[in-house]
N, C-alpha and C positions, 0 to 999 in steps of 0.2 A: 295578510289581508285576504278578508275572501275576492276571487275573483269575480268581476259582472263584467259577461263574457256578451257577444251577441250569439250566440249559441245556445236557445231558451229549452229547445227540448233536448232535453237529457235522456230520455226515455225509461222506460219500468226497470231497468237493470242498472239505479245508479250504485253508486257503489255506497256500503254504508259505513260509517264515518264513526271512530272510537269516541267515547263520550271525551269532554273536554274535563278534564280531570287534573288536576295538579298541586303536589304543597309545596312550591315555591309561592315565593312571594311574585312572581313576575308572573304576566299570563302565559297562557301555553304556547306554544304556535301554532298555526294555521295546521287544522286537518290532514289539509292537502298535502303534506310534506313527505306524506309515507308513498307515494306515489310517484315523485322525484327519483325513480331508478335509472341505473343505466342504462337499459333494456327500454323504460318506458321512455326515457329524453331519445334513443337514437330513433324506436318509431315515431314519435311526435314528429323529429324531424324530418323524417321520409316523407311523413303526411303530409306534411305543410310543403314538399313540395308539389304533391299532385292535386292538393284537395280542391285550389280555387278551380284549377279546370275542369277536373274532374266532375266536382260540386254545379258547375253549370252547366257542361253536358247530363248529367243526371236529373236536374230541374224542369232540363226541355224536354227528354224523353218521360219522364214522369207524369207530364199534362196529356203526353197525347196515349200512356199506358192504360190499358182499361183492367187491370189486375191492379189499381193503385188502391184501392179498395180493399183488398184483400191482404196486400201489404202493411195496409193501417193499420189493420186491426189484429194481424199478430204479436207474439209476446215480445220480439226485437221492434226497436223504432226503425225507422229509412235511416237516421244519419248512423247509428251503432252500423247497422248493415252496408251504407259507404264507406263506413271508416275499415268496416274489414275484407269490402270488396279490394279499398283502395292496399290496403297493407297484404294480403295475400298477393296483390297483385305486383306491388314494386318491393317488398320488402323483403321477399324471397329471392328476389332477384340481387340487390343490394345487398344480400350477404354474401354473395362471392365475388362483390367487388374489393380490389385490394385497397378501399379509400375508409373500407369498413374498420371501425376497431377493434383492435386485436383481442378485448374482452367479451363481445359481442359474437365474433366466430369461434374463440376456444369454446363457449357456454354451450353455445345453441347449434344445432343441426339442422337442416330446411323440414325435417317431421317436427321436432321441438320445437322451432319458433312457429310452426302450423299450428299444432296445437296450441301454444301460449297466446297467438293473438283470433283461433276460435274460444278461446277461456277467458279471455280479456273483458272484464266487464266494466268497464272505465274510458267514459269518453274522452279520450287524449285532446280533442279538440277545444271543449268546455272546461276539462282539470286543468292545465298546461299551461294554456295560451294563455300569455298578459294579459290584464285589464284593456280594454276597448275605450279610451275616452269619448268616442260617441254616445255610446249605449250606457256610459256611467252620466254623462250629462244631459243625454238627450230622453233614453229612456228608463233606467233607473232614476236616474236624479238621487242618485247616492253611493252607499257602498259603506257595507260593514269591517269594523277593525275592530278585534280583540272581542267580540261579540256584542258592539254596539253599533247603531247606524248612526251615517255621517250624512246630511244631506247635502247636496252640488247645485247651486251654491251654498257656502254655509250662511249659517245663520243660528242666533240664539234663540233657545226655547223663550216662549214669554211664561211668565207664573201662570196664569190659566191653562196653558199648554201642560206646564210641570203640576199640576195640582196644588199649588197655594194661592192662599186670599190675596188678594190686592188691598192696601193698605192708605193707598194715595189716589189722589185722583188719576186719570189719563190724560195730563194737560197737553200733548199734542193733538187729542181729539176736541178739546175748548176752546172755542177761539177766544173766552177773555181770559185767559191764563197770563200770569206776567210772562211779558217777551220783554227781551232789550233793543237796540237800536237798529240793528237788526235779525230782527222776528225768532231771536233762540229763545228759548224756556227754559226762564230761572228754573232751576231746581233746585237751588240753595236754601228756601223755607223750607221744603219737602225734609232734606238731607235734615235739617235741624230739628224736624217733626219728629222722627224716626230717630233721631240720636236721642232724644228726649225719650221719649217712650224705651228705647232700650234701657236707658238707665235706671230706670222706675221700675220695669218692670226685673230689671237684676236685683235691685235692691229690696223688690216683693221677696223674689226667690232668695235670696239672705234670707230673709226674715222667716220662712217657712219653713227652712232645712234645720232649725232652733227646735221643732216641733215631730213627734213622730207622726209617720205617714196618716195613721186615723184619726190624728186628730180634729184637722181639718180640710172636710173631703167635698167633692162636690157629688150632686146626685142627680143625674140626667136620665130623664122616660124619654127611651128609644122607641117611637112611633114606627109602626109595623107598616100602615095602611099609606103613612105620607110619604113613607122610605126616607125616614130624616129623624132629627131629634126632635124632641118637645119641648116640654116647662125644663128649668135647670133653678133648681131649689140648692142653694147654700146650708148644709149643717156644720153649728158650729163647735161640735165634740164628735158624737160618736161617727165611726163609719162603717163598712158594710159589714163590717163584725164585729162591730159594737152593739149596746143596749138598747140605747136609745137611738131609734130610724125614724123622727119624728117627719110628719110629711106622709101625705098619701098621693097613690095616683091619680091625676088627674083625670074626670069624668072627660069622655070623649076620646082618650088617649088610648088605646089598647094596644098593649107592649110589652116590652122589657128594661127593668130599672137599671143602668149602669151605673159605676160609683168610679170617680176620677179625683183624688188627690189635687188639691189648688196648685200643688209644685209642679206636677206631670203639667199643668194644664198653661202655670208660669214659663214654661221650661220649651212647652211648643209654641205660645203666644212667642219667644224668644228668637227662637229657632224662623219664625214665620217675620219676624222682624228685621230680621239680620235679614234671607231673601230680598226681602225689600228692597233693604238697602244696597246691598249688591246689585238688582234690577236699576234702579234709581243711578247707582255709579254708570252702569256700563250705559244705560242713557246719554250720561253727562259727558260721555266719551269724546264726540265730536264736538261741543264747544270748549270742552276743555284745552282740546288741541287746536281752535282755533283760540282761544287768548290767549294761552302760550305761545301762538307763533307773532300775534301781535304782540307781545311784552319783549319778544326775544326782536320784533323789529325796531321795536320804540328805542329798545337797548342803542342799535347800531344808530338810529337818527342819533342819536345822545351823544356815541364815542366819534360820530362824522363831526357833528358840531360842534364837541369840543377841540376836534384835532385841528380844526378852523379857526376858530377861537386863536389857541396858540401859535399856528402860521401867521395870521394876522399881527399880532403881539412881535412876532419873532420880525414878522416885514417891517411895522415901527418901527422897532428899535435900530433896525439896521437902516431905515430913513434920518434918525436923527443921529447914529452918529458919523452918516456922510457928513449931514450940513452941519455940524461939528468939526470935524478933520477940513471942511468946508473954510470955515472962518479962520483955522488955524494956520491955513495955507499948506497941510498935509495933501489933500488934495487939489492938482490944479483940473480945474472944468474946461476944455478946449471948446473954442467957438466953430461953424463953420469953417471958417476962414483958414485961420489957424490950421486944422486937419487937412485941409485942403494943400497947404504953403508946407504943411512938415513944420512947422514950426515949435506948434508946442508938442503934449504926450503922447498923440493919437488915441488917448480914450473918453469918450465921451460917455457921461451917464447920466443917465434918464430918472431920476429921483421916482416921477408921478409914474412911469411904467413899471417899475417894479416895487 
């Protein structure tokens, strides 16, 4: 993923980046990858130890410089020029510390890492650093993957946005659109509009692919002046390399004649159909999940009241064959009294309480 860094100027010496090139089937990876050395990650990290302070001692001395002017407008930018004030300044020093890596000091000598990070034309602080979720939400509002942009938040493109027709109405913009009971919009005629129409029109395109391409073509004057089409005349044999081009341009029209095959033209009306109907689905997304979640609650009212149901049933019956074992003198029923004296079983039971 590309990075969107809060680090906007890069300055005239970015570095410049191999074309995106690849026959795999998977995409490439990110650019940026060839600049992951080891070399490049240990000063990153030197940087990023001194750069916040540093960066704001540099900020205040900067307003009150009167050569800041003149710094502008050379071929290096101010942050390039920090980033190598800061690394000549600690990174030299850091390599004779013994925290350094051992492949970091075999390579480089304190002339050779001089010169490498005066040759360094790669801002470690823009390449390097993570994504910024501020400056990806707050002021990008996105961020490119695999060479497409992602907006923050997401959201789906609408067909106007993607270039196709809209085929249905906007019934969240109508206030008499069918609503149900509470105010969602059917879209189930739409759905059924659109399935209809798919199938007519697949079954045109049957019908057409029986026929070679010229024989039945359509012929559209492409209007120069309106920047659009014009008349669209139906021939029904010859096409633009046929005989017979019956059909003139129409007066007023001044242009270019195109000739379109009724299949090609079957086959996008299709193609523009299906859209649709994918638009239409992801609509229907949110009521969809909400009466699924009411069907899936209706469910549990159903399996509570039937479990109820059968407790009740099951407490019956174990009412009536008390007062059964009742009559047969299986059970005796102690009175007050009785429980009180020990006399008779000490259990007494409550038929109506349970």
């Amino acid at each position: 993923m590309d990075d969107v860094n809060d680090n906007n100027d890069a300055g005239p010496s970015s570095p410049q980046y191999p074309p995106l090139t690849s026959a795999s089937l998977f995409p490439p990876p990110p650019a940026t990858h060839i600049h992951y050395t080891p070399v490049n990650l240990w000063l990153h990290g030197v940087l990023n130890e001194h750069w916040e302070e540093e960066a704001l001692q540099d900020e205040e001395q900067e307003g009150d410089d009167d050569t800041s002017a003149t710094s502008k407008s050379s071929s290096t930018s101010p942050r390039m020029k920090l980033q190598r004030r800061l690394l000549l300044l600690h990174a030299l020093d850091a390599l004779s510390d013994p925290s350094t890596p051992s492949h970091i000091t075999s390579q480089y000598t304190p002339s050779s890492l001089r010169s490498y990070i005066l040759s360094l034309p790669l801002d470690l602080k823009l390449e390097l650093d993570p994504p910024d979720l501020n400056v990806i939400t707050g002021i990008a509002q996105g961020y490119h993957l695999y060479g497409q942009w992602w907006p923050v938040p997401a959201r789906l493109p609408g067909l106007e946005e993607a270039g196709v027709q809209r085929l249905y109405a906007d019934d969240d913009a109508e206030p008499g659109a069918d609503r149900d009971s509470e105010g969602r919009v059917d879209r189930r005629p739409t759905l059924l509009m659109l399935l209809r129409s798919f199938l007519v029109t697949y079954l045109k395109l049957l019908s057409l692919l029986q026929y070679p391409p010229s024989f039945y073509s359509l012929r559209t004057f492409a209007s120069k002046e309106l920047g659009g089409r014009g008349e669209e005349e139906e021939e029904g044999h010859a096409g633009p390399n046929g005989n017979d081009t019956n059909g003139e341009v129409p007066e007023g029209v001044p242009g270019e004649e195109e000739w379109h095959t009724t299949s090609s033209a079957q086959w996008a009306h299709l193609r523009t159909l299906v859209l649709n109907f994918q638009e239409v689905l992801n609509r229907s997304r949110p009521s969809q999940a909400a009466r699924n979640l009411e069907r899936v609650m209706e469910g549990q009212v159903r399996e509570r009241r039937e479990e109820t149901r059968r407790v009740r049933e099951k407490c019956e019956e174990v009412r009536r064959m008390i007062t059964r074992w009742e009559g047969q003198g299986h059970v005796c029923m102690t009175g007050k009294g009785e429980a009180e004296n020990g006399t008779g079983m000490g259990m007494e039971l409550d038929t109506e309480e349970r």
